[in-house]
Steps between C-alpha positions, in 0.01 A plus 500: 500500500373783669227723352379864599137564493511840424257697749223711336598863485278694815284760420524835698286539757222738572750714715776503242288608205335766745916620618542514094211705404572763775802484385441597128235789631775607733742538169232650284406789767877579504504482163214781448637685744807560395344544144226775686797659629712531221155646290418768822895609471446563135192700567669689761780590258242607210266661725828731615615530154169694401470714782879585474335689153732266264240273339161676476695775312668301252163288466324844411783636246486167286124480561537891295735338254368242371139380643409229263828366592411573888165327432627197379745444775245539710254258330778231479635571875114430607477125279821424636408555856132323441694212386697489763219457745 
């Protein structure tokens, strides 16, 4: 009868836990990137949406309409974004 030992399991070394961690950092910077990227192309858009004249003016008629209503919007636009951060 012929038994296996069984052969403890080897722990990475220095080098392969180093090769994983710059891997991970490697995926996380691409990750923010492409996440900074995405957020600058959204700016862009906005940023040419109010100087094309379309937002500021609509943001001033229902600011004239209904300002408690404009205020709130506001209020709750500003916790949502603090949360956020």
């Amino acid at each position: 009868m012929d038994i296996e030992t069984s052969h403890p399991a080897q722990q990475p070394g220095m080098a392969e836990r180093a090769m994983d961690a710059a891997t991970d950092v490697s995926r996380s910077i691409g990750e923010a990137t492409a996440g900074l990227k995405a957020a600058v192309e959204r700016l862009r858009v906005t940023l040419s949406d109010a100087q094309s004249g379309r937002v500021i003016p609509a943001l001033r008629q229902a600011t004239r309409e209904a300002p408690l209503t404009s205020l709130f919007a506001a209020f709750l636009l500003g916790a949502m974004l603090a949360r956020r951060h």
